[in-house]
PDB file of N, CA, C and O in Angstrom, chain B, residues numbered from 101:
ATOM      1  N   UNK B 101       8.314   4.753  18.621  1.00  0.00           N
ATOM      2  CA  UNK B 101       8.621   5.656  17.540  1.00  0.00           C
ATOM      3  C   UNK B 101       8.476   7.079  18.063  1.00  0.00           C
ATOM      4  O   UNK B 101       7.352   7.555  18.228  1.00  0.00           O
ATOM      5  N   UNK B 102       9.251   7.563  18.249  1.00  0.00           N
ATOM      6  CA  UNK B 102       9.396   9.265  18.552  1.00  0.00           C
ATOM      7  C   UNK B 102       8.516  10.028  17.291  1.00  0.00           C
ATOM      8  O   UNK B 102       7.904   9.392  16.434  1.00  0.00           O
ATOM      9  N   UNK B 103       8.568  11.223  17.345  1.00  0.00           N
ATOM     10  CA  UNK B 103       7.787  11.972  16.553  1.00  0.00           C
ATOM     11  C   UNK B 103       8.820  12.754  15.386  1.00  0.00           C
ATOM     12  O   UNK B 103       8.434  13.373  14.394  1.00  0.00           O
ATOM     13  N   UNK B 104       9.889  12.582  15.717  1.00  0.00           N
ATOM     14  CA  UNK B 104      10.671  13.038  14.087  1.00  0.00           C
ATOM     15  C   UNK B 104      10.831  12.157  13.295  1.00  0.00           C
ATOM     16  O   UNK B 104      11.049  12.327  12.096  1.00  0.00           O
ATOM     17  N   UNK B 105      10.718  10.817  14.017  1.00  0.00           N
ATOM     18  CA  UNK B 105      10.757   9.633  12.860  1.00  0.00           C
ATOM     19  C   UNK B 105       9.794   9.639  11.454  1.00  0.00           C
ATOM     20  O   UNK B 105       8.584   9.741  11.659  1.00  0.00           O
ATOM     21  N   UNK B 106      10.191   9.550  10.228  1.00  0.00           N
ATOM     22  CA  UNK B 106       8.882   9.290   9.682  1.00  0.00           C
ATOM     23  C   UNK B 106       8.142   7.747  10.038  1.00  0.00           C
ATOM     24  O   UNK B 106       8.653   6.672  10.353  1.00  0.00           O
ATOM     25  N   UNK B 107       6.780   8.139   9.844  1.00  0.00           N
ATOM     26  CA  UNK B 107       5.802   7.267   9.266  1.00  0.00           C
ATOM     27  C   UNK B 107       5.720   6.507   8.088  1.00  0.00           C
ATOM     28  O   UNK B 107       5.412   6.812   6.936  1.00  0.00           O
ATOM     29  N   UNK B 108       6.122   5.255   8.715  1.00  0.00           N
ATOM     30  CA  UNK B 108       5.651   4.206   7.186  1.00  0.00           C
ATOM     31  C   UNK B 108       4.395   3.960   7.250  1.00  0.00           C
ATOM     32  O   UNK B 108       3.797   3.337   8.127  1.00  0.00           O
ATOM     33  N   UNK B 109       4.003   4.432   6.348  1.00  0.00           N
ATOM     34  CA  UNK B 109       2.349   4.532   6.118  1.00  0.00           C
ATOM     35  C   UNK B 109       1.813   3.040   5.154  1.00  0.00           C
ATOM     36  O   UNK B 109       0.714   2.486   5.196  1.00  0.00           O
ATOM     37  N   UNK B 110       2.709   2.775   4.543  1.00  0.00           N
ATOM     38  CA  UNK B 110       2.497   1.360   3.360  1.00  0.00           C
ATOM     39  C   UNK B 110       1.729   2.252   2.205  1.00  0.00           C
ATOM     40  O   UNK B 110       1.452   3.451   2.223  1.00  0.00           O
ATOM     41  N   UNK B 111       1.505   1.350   1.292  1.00  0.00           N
ATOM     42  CA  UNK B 111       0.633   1.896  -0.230  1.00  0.00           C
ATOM     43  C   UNK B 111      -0.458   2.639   0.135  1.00  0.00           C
ATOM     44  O   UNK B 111      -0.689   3.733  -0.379  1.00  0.00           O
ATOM     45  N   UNK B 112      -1.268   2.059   1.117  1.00  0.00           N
ATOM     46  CA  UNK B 112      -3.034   2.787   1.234  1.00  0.00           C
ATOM     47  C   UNK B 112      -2.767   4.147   2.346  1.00  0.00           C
ATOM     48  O   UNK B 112      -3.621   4.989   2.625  1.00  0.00           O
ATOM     49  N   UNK B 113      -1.660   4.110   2.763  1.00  0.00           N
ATOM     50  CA  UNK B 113      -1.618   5.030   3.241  1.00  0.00           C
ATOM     51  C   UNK B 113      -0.844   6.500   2.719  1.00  0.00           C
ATOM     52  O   UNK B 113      -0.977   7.651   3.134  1.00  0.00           O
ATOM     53  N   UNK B 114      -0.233   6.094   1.942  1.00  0.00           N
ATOM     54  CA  UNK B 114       0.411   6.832   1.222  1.00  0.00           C
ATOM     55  C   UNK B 114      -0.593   7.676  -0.116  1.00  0.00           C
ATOM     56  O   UNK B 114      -0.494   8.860  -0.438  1.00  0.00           O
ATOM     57  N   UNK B 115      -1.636   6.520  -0.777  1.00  0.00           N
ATOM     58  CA  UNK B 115      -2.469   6.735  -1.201  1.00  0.00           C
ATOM     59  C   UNK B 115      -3.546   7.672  -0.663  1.00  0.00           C
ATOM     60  O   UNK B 115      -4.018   8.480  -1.463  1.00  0.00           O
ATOM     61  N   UNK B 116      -4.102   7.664   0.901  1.00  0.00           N
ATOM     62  CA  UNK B 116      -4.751   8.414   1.632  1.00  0.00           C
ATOM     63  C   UNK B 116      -4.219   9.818   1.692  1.00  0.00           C
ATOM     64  O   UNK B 116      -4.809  10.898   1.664  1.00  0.00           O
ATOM     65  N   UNK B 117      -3.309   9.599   1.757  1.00  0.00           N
ATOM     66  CA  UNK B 117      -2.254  11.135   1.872  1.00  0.00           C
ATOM     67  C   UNK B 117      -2.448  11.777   0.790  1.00  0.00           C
ATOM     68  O   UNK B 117      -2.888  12.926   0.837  1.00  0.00           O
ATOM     69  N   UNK B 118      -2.094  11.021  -0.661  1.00  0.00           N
ATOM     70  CA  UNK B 118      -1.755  11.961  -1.782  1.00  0.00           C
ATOM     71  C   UNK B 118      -3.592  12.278  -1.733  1.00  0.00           C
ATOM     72  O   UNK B 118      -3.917  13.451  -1.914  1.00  0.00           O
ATOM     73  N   UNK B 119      -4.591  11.365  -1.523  1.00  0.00           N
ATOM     74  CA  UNK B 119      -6.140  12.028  -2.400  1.00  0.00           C
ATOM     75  C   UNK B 119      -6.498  12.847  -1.572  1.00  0.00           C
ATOM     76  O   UNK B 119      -7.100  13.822  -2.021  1.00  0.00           O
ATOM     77  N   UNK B 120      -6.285  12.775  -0.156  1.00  0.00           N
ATOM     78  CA  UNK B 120      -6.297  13.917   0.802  1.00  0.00           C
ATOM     79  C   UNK B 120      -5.645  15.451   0.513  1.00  0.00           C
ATOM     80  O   UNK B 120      -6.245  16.469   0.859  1.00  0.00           O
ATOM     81  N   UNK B 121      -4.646  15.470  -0.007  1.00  0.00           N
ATOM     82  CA  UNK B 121      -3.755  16.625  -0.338  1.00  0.00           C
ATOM     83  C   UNK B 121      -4.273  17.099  -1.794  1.00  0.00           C
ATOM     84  O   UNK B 121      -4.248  18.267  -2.181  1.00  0.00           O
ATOM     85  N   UNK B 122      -4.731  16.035  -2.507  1.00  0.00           N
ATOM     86  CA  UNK B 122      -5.860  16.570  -3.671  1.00  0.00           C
ATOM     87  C   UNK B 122      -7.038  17.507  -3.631  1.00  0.00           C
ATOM     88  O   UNK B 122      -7.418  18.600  -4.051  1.00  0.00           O
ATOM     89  N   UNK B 123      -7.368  16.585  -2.972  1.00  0.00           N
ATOM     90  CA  UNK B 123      -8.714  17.278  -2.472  1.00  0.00           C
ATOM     91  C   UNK B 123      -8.727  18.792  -1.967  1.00  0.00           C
ATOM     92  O   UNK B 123      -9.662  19.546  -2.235  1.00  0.00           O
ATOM     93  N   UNK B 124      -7.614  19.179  -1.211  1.00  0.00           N
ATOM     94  CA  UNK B 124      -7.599  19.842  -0.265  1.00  0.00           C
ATOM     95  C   UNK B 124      -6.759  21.082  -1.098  1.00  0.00           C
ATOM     96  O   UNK B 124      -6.903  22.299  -0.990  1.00  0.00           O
ATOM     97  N   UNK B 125      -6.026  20.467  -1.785  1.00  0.00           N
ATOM     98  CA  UNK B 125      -5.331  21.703  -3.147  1.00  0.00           C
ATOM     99  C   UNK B 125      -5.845  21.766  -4.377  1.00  0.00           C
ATOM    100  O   UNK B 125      -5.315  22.722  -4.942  1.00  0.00           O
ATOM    101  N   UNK B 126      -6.531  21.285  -5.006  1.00  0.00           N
ATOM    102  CA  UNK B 126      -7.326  21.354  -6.137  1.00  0.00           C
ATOM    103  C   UNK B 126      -5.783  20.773  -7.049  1.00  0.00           C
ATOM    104  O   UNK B 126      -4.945  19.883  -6.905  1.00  0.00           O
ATOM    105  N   UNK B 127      -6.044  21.821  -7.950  1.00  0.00           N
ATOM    106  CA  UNK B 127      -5.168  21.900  -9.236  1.00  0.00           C
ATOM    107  C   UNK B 127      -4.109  22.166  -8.681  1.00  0.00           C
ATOM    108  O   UNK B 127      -3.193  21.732  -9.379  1.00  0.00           O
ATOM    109  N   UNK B 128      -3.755  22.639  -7.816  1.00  0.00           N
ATOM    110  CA  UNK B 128      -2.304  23.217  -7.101  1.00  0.00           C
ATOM    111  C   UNK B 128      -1.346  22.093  -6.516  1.00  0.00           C
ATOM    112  O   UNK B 128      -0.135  22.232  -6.350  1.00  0.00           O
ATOM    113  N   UNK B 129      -2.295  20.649  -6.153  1.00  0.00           N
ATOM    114  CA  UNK B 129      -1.102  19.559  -5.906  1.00  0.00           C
ATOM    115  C   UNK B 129      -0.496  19.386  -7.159  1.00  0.00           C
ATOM    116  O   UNK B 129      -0.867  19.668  -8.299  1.00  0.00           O
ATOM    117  N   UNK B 130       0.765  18.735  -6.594  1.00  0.00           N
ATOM    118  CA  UNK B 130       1.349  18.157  -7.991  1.00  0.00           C
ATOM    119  C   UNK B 130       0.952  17.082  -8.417  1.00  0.00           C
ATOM    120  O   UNK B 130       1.307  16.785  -9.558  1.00  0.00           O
ATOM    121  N   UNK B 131      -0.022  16.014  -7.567  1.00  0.00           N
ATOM    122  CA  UNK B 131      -0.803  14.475  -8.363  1.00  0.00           C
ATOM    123  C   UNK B 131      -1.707  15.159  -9.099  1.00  0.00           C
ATOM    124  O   UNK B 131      -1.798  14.564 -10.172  1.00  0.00           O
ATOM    125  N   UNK B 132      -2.663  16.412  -9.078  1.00  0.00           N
ATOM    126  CA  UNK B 132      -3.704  16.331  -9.712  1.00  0.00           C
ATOM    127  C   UNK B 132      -3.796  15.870 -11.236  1.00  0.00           C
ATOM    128  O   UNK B 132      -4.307  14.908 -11.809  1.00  0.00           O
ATOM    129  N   UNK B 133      -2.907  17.245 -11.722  1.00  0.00           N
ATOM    130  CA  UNK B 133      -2.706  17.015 -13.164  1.00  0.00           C
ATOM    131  C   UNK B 133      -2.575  15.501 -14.032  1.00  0.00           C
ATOM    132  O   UNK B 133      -3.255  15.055 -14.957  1.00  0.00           O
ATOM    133  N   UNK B 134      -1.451  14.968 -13.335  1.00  0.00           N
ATOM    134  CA  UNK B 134      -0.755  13.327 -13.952  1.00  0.00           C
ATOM    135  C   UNK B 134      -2.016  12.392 -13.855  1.00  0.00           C
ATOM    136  O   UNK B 134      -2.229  11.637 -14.803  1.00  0.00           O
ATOM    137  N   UNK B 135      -3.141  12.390 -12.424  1.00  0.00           N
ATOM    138  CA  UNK B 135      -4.157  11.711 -12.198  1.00  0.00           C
ATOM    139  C   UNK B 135      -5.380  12.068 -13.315  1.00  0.00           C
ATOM    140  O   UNK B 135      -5.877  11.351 -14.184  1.00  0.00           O
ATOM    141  N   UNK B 136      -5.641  13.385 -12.958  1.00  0.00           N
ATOM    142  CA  UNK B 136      -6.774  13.979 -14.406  1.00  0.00           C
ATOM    143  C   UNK B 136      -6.130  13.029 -15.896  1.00  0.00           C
ATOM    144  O   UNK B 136      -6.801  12.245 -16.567  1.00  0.00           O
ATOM    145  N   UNK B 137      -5.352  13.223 -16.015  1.00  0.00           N
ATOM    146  CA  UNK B 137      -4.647  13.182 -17.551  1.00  0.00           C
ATOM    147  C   UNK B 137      -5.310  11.564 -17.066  1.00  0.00           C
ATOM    148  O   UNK B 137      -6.451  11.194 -17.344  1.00  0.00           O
ATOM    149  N   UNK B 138      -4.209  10.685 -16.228  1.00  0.00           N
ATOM    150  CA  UNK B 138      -4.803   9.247 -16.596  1.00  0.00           C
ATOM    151  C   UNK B 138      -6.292   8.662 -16.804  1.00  0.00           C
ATOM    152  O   UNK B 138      -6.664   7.870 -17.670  1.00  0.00           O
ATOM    153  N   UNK B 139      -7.077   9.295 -15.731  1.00  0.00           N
ATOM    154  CA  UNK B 139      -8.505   8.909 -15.960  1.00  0.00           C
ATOM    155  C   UNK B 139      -9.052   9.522 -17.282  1.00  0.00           C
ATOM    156  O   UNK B 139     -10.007   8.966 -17.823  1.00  0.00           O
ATOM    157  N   UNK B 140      -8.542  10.552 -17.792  1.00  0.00           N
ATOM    158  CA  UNK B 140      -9.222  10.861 -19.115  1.00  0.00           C
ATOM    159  C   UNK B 140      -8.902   9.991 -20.173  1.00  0.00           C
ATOM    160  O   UNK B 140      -9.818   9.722 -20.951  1.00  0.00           O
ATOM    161  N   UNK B 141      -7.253   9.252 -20.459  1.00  0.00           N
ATOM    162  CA  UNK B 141      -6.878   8.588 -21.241  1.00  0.00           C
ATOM    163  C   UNK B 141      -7.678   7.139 -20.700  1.00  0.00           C
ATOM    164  O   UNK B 141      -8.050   6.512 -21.692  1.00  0.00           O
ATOM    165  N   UNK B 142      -7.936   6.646 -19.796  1.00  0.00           N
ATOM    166  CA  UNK B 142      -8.719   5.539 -19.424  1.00  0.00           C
ATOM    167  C   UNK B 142     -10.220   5.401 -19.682  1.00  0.00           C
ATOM    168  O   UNK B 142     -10.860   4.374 -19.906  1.00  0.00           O
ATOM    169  N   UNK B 143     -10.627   6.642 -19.600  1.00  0.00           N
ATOM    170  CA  UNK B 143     -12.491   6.708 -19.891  1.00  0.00           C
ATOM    171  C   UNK B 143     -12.213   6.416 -21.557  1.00  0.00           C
ATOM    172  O   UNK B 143     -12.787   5.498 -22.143  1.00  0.00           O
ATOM    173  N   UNK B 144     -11.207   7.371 -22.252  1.00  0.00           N
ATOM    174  CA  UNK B 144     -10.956   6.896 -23.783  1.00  0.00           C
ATOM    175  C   UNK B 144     -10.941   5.781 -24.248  1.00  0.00           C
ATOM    176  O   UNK B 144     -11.470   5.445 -25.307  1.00  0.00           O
ATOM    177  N   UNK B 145     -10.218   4.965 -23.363  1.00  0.00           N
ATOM    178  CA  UNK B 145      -9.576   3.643 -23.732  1.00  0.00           C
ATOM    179  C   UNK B 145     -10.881   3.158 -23.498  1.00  0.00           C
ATOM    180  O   UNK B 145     -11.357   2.620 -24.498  1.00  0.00           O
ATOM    181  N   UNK B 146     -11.716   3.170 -22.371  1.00  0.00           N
ATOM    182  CA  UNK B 146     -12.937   2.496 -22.186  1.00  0.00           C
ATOM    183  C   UNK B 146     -13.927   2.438 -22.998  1.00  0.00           C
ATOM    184  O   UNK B 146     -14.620   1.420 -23.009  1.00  0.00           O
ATOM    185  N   UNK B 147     -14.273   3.767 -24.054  1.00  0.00           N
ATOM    186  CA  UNK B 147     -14.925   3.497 -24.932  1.00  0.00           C
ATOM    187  C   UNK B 147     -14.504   3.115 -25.887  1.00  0.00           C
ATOM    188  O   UNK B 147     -15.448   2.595 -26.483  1.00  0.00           O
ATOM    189  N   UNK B 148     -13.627   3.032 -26.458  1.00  0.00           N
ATOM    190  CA  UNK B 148     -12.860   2.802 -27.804  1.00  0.00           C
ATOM    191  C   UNK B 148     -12.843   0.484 -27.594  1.00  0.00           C
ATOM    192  O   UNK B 148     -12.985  -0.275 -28.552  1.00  0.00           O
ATOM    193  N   UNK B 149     -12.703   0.184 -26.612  1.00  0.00           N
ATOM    194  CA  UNK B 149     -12.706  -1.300 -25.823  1.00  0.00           C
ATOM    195  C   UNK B 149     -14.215  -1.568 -25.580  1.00  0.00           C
ATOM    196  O   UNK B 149     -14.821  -1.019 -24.659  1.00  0.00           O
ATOM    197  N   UNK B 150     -14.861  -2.530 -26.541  1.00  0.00           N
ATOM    198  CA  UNK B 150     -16.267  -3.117 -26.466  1.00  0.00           C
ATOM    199  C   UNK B 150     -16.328  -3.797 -25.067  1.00  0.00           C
ATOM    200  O   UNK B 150     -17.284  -3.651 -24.305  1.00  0.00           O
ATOM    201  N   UNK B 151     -15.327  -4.486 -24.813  1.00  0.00           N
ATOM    202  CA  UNK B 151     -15.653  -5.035 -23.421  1.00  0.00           C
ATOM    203  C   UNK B 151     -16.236  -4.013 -21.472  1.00  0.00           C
ATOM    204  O   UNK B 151     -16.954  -4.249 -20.500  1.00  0.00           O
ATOM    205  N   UNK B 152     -15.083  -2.652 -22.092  1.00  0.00           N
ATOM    206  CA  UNK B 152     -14.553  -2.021 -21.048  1.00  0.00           C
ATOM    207  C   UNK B 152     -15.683  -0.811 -21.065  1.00  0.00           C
ATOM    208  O   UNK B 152     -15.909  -0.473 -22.227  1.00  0.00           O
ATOM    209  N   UNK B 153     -16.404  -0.113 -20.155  1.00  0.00           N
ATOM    210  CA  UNK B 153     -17.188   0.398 -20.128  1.00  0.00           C
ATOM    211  C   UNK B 153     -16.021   1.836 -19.477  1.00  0.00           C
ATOM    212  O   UNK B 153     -14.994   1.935 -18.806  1.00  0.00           O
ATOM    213  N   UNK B 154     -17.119   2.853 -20.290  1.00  0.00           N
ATOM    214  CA  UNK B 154     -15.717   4.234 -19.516  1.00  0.00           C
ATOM    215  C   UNK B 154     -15.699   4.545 -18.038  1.00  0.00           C
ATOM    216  O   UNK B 154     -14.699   4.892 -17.409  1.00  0.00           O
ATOM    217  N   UNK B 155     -16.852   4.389 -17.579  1.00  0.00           N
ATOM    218  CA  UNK B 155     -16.655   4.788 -16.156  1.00  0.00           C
ATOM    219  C   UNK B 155     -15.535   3.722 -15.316  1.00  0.00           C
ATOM    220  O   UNK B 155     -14.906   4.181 -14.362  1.00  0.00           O
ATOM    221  N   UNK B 156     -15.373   2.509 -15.677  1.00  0.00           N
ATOM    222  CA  UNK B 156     -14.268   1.479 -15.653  1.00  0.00           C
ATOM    223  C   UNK B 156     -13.339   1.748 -15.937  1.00  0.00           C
ATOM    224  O   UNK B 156     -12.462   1.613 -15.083  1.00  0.00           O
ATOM    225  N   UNK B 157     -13.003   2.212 -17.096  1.00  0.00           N
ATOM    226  CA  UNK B 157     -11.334   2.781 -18.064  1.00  0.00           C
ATOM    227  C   UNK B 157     -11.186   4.113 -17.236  1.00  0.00           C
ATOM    228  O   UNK B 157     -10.046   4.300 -16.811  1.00  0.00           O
ATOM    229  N   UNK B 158     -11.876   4.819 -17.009  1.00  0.00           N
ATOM    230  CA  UNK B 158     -11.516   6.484 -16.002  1.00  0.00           C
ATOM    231  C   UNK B 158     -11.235   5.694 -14.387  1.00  0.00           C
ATOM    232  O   UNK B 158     -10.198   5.884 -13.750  1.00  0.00           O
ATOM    233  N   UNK B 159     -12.117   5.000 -14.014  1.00  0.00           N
ATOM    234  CA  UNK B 159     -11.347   4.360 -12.431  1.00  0.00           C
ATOM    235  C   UNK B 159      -9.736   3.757 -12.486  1.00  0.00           C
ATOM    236  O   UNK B 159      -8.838   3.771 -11.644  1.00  0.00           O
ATOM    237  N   UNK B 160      -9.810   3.205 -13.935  1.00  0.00           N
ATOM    238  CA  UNK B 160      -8.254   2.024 -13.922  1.00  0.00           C
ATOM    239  C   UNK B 160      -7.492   3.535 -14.167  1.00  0.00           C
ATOM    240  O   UNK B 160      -6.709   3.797 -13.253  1.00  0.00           O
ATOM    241  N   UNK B 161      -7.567   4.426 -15.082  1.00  0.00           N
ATOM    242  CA  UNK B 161      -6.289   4.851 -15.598  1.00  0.00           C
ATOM    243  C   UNK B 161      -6.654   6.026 -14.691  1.00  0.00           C
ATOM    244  O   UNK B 161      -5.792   6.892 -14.835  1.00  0.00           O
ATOM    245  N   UNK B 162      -7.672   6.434 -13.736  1.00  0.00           N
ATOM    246  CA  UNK B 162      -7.004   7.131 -12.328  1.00  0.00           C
ATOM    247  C   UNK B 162      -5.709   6.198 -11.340  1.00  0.00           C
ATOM    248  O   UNK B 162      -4.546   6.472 -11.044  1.00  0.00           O
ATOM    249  N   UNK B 163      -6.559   5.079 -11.067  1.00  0.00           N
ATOM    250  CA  UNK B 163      -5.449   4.325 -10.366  1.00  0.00           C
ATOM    251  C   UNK B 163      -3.947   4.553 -10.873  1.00  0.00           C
ATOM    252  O   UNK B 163      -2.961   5.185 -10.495  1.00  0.00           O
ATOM    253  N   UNK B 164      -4.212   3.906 -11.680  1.00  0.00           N
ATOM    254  CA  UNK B 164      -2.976   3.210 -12.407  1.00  0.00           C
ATOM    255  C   UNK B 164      -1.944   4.676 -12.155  1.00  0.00           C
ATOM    256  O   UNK B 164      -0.971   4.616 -11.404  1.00  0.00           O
ATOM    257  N   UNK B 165      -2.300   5.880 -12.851  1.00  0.00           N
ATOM    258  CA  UNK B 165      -1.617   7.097 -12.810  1.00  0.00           C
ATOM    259  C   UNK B 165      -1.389   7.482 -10.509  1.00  0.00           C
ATOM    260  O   UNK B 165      -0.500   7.725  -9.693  1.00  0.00           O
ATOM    261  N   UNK B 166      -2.568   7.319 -10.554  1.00  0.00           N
ATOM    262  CA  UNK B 166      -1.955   7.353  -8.816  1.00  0.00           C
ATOM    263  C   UNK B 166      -1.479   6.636  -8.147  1.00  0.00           C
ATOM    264  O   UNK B 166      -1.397   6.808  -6.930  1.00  0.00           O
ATOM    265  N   UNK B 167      -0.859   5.239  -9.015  1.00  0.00           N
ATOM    266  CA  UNK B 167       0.299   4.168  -8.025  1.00  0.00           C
ATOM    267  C   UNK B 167       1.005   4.971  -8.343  1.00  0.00           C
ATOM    268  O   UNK B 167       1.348   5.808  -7.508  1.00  0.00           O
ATOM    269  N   UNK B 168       1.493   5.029  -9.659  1.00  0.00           N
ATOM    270  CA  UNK B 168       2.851   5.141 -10.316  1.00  0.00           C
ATOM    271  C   UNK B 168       3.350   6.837  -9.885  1.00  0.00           C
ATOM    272  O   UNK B 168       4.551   7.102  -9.931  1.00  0.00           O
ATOM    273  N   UNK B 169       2.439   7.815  -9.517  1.00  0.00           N
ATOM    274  CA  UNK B 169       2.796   8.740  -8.694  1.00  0.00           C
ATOM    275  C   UNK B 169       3.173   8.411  -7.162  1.00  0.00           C
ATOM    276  O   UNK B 169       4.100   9.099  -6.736  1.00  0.00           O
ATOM    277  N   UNK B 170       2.589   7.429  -6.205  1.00  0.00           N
ATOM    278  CA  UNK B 170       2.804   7.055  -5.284  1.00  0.00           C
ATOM    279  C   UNK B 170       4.215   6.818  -5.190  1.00  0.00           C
ATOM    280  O   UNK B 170       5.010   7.417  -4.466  1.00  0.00           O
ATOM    281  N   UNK B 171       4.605   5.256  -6.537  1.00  0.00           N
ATOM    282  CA  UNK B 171       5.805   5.077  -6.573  1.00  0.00           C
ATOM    283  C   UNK B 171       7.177   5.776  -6.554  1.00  0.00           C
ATOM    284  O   UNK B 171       8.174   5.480  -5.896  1.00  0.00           O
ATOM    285  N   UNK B 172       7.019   6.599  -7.280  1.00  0.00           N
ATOM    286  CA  UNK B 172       7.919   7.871  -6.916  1.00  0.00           C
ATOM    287  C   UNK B 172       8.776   8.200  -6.478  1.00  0.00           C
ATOM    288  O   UNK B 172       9.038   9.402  -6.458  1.00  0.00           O
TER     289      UNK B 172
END
């Protein structure tokens, strides 16, 4: 693989990339926002769900919002 080729990185790597570029831009990436928003609607969902504890519902509906940005 030469070096102009891209990199197929697969899901976890692609994933590494976007929380890396988070981290590293704050509010200024474009995942932050869509990711904030999901884990807040997930910690919600977690308490409002007797089973689902919020720190659980804020991990799923971070994920969930950072596949579907991945997907993209």
């Amino acid at each position: 693989m030469s070096e102009n080729e891209p990199e197929d990185r697969g899901l976890l790597g692609d994933a590494k990339v976007e929380i890396v570029g988070m981290a590293k831009q704050g509010v200024k990436h474009p995942s932050t926002k869509p990711v904030l928003t999901g884990a807040a609607i997930g910690a919600v969902a977690g308490i409002l769900l007797p089973v689902v504890s919020w720190p659980l519902g804020l991990a799923a509906g971070a994920g969930i919002a950072l596949y579907s940005r991945i997907k993209k």
